[in-house]
C-alpha positions in Angstrom: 0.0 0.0 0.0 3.1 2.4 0.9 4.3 1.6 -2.2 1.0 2.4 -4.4 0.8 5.7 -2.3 4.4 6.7 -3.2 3.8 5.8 -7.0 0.8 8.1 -6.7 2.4 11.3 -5.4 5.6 10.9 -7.6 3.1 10.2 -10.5 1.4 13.6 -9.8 4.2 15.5 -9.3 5.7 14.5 -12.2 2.3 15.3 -13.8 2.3 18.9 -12.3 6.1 19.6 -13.3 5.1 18.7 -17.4 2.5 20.7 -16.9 4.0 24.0 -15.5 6.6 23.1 -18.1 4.7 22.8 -21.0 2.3 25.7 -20.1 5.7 27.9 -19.6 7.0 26.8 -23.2 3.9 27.4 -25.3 3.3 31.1 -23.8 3.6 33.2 -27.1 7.0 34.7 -27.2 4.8 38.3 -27.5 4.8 38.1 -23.7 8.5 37.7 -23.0 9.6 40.6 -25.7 12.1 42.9 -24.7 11.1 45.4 -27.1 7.8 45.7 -25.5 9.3 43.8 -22.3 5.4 43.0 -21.1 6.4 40.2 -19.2 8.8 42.1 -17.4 6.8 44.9 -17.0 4.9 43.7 -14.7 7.6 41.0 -12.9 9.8 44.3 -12.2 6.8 46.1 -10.7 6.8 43.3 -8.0 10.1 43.8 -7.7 10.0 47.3 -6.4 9.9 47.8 -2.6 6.5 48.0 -0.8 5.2 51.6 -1.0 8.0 53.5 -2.6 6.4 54.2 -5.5 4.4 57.7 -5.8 2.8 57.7 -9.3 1.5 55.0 -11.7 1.4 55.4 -15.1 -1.3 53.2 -16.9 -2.4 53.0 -20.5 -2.0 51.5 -23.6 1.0 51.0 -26.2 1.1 55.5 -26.1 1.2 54.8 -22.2 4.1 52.4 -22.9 6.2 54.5 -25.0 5.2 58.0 -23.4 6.4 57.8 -19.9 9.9 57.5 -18.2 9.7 56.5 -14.8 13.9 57.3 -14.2 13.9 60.3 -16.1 11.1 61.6 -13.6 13.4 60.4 -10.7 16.4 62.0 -12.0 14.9 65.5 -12.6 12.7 66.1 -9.9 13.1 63.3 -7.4 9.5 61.4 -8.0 9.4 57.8 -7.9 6.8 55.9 -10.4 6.4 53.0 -12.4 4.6 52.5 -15.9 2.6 49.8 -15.9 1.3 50.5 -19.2 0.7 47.7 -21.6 0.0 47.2 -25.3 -3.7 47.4 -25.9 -4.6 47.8 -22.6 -8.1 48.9 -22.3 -9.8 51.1 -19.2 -10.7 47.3 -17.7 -7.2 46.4 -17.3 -6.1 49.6 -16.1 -8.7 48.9 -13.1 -7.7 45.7 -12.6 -3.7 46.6 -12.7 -4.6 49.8 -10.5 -6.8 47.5 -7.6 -3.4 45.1 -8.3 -1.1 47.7 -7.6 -2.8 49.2 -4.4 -1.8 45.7 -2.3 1.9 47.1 -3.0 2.0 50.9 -3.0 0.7 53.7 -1.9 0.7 55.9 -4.6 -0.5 59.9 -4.6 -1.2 60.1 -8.4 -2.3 57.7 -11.1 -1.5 59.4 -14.7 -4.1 57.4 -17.3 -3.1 57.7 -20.8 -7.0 57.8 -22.0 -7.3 57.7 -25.9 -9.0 53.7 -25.8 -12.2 55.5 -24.5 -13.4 55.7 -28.1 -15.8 53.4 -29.5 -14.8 54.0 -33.2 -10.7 53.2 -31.9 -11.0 50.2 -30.3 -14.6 49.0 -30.4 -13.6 45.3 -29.5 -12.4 43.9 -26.0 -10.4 41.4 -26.8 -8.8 38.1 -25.4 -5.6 39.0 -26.5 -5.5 42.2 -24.8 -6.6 40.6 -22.1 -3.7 37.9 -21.8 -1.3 40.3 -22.1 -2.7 42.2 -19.7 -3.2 39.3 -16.8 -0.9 36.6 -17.8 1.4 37.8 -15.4 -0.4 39.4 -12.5 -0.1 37.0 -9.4 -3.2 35.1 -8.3 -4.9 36.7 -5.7 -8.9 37.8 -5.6 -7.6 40.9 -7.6 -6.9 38.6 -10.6 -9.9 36.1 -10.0 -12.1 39.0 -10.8 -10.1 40.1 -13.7 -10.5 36.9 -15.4 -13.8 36.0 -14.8 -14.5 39.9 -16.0 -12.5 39.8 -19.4 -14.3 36.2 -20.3 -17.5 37.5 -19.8 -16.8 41.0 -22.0 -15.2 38.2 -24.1 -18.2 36.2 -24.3 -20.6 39.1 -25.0 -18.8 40.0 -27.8 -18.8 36.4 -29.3 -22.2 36.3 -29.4 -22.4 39.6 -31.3 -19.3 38.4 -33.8 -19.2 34.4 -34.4 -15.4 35.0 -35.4 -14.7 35.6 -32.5 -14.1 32.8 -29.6 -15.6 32.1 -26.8 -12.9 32.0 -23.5 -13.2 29.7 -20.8 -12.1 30.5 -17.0 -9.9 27.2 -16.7 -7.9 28.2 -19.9 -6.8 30.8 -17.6 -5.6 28.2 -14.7 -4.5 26.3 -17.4 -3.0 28.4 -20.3 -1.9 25.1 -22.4 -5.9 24.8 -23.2 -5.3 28.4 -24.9 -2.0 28.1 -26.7 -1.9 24.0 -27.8 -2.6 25.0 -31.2 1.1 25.8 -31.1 2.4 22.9 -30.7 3.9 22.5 -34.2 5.8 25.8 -33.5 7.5 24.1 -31.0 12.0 24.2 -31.5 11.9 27.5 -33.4 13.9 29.8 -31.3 11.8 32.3 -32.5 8.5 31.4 -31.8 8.6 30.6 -28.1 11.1 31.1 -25.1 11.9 29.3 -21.5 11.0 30.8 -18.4 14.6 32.1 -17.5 14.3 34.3 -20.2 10.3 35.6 -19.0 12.5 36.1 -15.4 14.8 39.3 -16.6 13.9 42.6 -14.6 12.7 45.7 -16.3 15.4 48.4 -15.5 13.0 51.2 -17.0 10.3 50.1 -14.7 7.7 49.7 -17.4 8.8 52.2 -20.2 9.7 51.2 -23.7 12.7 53.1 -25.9 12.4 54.0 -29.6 14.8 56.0 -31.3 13.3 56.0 -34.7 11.6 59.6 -35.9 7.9 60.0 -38.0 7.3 61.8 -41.1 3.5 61.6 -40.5 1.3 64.9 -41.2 0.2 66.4 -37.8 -1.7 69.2 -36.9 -1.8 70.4 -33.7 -5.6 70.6 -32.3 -7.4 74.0 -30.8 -10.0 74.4 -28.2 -13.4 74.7 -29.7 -16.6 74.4 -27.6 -18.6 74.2 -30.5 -18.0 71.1 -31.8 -20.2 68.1 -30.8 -17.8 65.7 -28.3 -16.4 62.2 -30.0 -18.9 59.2 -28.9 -16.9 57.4 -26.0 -17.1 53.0 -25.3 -19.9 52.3 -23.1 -17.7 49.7 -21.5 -14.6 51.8 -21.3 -16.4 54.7 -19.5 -17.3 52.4 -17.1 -14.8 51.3 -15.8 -12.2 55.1 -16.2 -15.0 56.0 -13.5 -14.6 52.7 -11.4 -10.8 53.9 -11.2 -11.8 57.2 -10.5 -14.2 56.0 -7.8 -11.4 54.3 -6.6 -8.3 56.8 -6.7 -11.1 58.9 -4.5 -11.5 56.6 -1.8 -7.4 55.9 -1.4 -7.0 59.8 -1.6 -5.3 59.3 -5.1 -5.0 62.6 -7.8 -6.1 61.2 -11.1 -4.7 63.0 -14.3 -5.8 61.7 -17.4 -3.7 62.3 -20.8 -3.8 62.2 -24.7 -0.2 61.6 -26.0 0.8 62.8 -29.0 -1.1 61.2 -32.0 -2.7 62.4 -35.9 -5.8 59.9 -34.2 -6.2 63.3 -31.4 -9.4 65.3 -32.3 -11.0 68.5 -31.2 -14.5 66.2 -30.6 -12.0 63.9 -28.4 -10.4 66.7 -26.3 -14.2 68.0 -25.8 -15.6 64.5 -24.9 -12.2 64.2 -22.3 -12.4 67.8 -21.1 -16.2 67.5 -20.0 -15.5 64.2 -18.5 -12.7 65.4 -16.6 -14.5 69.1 -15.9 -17.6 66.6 -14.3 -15.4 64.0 -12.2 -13.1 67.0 -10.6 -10.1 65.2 -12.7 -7.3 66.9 -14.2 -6.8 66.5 -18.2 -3.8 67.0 -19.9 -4.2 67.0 -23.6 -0.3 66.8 -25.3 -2.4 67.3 -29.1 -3.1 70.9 -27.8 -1.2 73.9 -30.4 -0.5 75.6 -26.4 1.2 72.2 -25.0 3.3 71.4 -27.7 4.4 75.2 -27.5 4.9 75.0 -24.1 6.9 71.9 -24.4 9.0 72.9 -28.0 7.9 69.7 -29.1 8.1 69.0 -32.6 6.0 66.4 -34.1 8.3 65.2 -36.5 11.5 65.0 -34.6 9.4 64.0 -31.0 7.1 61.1 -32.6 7.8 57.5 -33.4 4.7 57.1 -35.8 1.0 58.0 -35.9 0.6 56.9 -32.0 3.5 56.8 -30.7 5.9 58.9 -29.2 10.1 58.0 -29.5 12.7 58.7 -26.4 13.1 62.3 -26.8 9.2 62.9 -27.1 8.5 61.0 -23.9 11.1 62.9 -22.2 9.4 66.0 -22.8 5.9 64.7 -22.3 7.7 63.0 -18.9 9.0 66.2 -17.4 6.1 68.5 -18.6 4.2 65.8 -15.8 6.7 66.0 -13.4 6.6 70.5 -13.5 2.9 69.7 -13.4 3.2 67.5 -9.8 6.0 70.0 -8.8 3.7 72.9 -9.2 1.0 71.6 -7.9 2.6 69.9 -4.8 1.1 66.3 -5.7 4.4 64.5 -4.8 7.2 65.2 -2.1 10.6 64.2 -3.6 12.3 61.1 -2.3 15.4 58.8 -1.8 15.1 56.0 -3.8 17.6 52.9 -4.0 16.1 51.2 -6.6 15.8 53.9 -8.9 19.2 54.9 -8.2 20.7 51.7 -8.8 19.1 52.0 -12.0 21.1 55.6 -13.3 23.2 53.8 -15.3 21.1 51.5 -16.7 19.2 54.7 -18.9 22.5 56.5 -19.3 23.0 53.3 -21.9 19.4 53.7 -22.9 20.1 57.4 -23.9 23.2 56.4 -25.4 22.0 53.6 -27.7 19.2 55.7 -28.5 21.2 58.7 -29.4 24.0 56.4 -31.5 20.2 55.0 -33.7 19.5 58.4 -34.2 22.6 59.8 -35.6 22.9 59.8 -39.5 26.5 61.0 -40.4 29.2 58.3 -40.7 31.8 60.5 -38.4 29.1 61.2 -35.9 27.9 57.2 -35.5 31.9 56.1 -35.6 32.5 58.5 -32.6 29.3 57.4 -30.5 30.7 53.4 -31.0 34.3 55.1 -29.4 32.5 56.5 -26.7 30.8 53.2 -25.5 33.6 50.9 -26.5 33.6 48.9 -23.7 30.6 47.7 -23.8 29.9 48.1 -27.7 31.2 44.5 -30.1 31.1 45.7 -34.0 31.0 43.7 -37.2 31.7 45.4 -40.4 30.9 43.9 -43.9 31.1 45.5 -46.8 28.8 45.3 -50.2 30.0 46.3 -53.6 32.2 49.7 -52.9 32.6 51.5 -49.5 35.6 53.4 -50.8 34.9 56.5 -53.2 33.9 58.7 -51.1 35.5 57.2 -47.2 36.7 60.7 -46.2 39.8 61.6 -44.1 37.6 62.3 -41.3 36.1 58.5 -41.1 39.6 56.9 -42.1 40.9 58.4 -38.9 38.2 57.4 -36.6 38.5 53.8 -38.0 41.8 54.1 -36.9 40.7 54.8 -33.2 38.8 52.3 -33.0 42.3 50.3 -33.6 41.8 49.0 -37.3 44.3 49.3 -40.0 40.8 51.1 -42.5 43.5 51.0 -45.2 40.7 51.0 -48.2 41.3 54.3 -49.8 42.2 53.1 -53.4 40.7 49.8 -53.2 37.8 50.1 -55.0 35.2 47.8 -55.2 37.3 45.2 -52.8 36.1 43.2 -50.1 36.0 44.1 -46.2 35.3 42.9 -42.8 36.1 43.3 -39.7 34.8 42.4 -35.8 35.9 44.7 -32.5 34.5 43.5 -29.5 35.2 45.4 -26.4 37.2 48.0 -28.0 39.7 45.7 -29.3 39.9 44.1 -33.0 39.6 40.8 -33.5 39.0 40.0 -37.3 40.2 42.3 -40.0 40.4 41.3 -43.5 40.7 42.7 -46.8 41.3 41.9 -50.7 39.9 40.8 -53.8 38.5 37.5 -53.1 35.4 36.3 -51.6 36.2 36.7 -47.0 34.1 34.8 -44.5 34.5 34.6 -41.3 32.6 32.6 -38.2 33.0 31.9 -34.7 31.9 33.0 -31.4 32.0 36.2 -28.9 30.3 37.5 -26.0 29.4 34.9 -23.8 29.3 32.4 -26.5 27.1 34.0 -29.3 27.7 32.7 -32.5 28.6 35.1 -35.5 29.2 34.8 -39.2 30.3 37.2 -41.7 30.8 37.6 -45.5 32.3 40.4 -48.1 31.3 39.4 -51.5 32.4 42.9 -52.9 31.3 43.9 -56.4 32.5 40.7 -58.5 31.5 37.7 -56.6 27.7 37.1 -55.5 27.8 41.2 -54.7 26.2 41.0 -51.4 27.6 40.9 -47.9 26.3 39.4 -44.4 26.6 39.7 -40.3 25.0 36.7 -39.0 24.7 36.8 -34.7 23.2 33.4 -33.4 21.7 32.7 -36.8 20.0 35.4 -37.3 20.3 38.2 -40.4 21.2 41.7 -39.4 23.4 43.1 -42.7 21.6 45.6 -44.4 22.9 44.0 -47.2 23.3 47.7 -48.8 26.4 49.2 -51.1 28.9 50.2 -49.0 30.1 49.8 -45.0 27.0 47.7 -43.3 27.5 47.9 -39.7 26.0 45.7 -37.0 26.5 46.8 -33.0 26.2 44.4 -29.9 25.6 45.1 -26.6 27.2 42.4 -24.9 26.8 43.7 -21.4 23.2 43.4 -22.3 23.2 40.7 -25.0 21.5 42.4 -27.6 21.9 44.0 -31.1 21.6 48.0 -30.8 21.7 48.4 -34.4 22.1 47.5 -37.4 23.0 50.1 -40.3 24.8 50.8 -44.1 26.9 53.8 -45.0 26.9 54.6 -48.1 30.4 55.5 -48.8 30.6 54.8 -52.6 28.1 58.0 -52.8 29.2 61.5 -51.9 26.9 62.3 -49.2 27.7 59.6 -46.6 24.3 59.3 -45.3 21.9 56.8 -43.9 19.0 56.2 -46.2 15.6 56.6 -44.9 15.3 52.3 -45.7 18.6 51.5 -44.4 17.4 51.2 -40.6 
């Protein structure tokens, strides 16, 4: 009988460690990226210390990008965290905000507010949701939350038969939601392991982008006149349960519209009256007087359409923090965690600012600067030598390569530097490849085809492509303190102008 007993429990345990494992390794990878970083958005909010956090940012992908939690610390000594998440609607807001209230005492929730609008985002969806939930701890918090979104879920599955119905145990038991993927199983890009779900969000919720719009905007001006923008029934309804709720914890609400062409003057009428009859404040960043006030420029400031980049959520960031300053909504404070994290957006700011920068010269002396930490792989395609000025030749140099390609035209190149020394550096007339491994084991491969064998060049890391495969210098740049690719970019150095293309990022 002992013996049955024992088979039994080591039977289920075995049964409950395939489980966990197999319900850890067909999560989509969406939830582990570190572009986005959802996952560990919300493990790095758990992380923080219990009630040292002031404000919470919450809102959707504009919420994500807009706000900097360290750049608020460093400038006026505020401690927050964004727990803003792609596509998250006004319900999980709530349920993040009744989540986040077991942990901190916060004085001001800031809501990024734009998903109120039927005609945006007219569908609650069970994506959103899982992004949303997947990762909030079980307590009763998230028990609600769940049976909630299944039942918005549900509604709207009976309106829309393409739609699918969601069950509470697929929740408990996420490998009822995501078998399907089973066949995608062994491609390193479709799923990851949990140690990789594990990694802490320096930036406490806020997500870089370098890159710059060229979108039409115009900026939008007060107008009573016009009729206000028809708002989500649903949505509504819960913005006021998290009003209702900041009220009763003694919480300032301010509710924003970041930067976006989607912005109306019947959206800023419909937010202002809503705001004007809850006693909230409204801070609409589409006004003509904000952007003025800020010296934002659309077109330098915005990532696309929506979104925001660094520089435009470090103005939209510290026009907030003047606002709490000037209003005395939060007392500065001494933070360990935030200031354990200084240099962790000094590297943001600087791989940032090296993505932005479009002159050879300029991008050459950004990789000097962060040498130590930066590995480089240079391949040419085709001719990088017309035009390689005396300017570049010399910063080649100080980067410790020989760069002696003036005069060798259409001739094959590449080289590696990792850790500001050079490793590979290769030159002629015949086809160069070149493969091994760096950085804690990452795998790389590179070719230089030049103009007279297959014409095309490559910079492989772990498999992967990165090369612009453009004519002239194609340059790849690793983080290795980070393990990641920074960028990835062709000069073209056969042409005059030595210029990035508008395509070649």
């Amino acid at each position: 009988m002992k013996r049955n007993i024992l088979k039994s429990v080591v039977f289920a345990l075995l049964f409950i460690i395939l489980l966990w494992y197999f319900t850890i390794r067909y999560m989509p990878e969406y939830f582990v990226d570190q572009t986005w970083a959802v996952t560990a958005t919300y493990q790095g909010f758990y992380e923080m210390d219990k009630n040292t956090v002031d404000v919470l940012f919450f809102g959707s992908s504009a919420g994500v990008r807009g706000f900097i939690p360290q750049e608020l610390y460093n400038n006026y000594g505020m401690t927050s965290y964004n727990l803003s998440c792609e596509q998250q609607n006004m319900v999980s807001s709530y349920y993040w905000l009744c989540e986040a209230l077991r942990y901190q005492d916060p004085s001001v929730v800031v809501l990024e507010s734009k998903f109120i609008f039927e005609k945006d985002k007219g569908k609650l969806q069970d994506a959103w949701f899982r992004k949303a939930f997947n990762h909030m701890r079980f307590s009763s918090v998230k028990r609600e939350a769940i049976s909630v979104s299944c039942e918005l879920v549900n509604l709207q599955a009976e309106e829309d038969h393409r739609i699918d119905k969601q069950s509470v145990i697929s929740w408990y038991l996420p490998i009822i939601r995501y078998h399907t993927r089973w066949e995608e199983t062994g491609r390193a890009e479709g799923f990851q392991y949990y140690l990789k779900m594990s990694k802490i969000h320096d930036l406490k919720g806020f997500a870089p982008v370098s890159v710059r719009t060229s979108d039409e905007f115009t900026p939008i001006v007060e107008d009573e006149t016009i009729d206000s923008a028809v708002t989500s029934e649903v949505e509504v309804e819960y913005l006021n349960k998290i009003v209702d709720l900041c009220y009763d914890e003694g919480i300032e609400v301010i509710l924003t519209y970041n930067p976006s062409t989607t912005d109306t003057v019947a959206k800023y009428n419909a937010l202002r009256q809503y705001a004007d009859r809850r006693n909230v404040a409204f801070i609409d960043f589409n006004l003509e007087s904000v952007l003025t006030e800020m010296s934002y420029d659309y077109n330098q400031d915005n990532e696309g359409s929506t979104h925001v980049n660094f520089w435009g959520a470090q103005k939209l960031t510290n026009y907030i923090g003047q606002y709490l300053l000037e209003n005395n909504l939060v007392q500065e404070r001494y933070s360990r965690q935030f200031e354990e994290t200084r240099n962790a957006y000094e590297v943001v700011k600087a791989d940032c600012g090296l993505r932005r920068t479009n002159d050879i010269d300029g991008y050459l002396e950004k990789l000097i600067e962060q040498k130590e930490r930066y590995d480089v792989f240079l391949a040419v395609k085709d001719d990088a030598t017309r035009y390689l000025g005396d300017k570049t030749i010399e910063l080649l140099r100080e980067m410790g390569l020989d760069a002696n390609l003036r005069g060798q035209f259409q001739c094959c190149y590449l080289a590696i530097i990792t850790g500001g020394r050079v490793a590979v550096e290769r030159a002629g007339y015949t086809l160069l490849e070149e493969a091994g491994t760096f950085s804690r084991e990452c795998s790389y491969y590179l070719k230089s085809g030049g103009y007279h064998y297959d014409n095309a060049c490559s910079i492989m890391i772990n498999g992967s492509e990165y090369a612009r495969n453009g004519r002239g210098l194609n340059i790849v740049v690793y983080d290795h303190v980070n393990n990641t690719v920074v960028d990835s970019v062709v000069f073209d150095t056969w042409a005059e102008e030595n210029t990035i293309t508008p395509t070649s990022r």
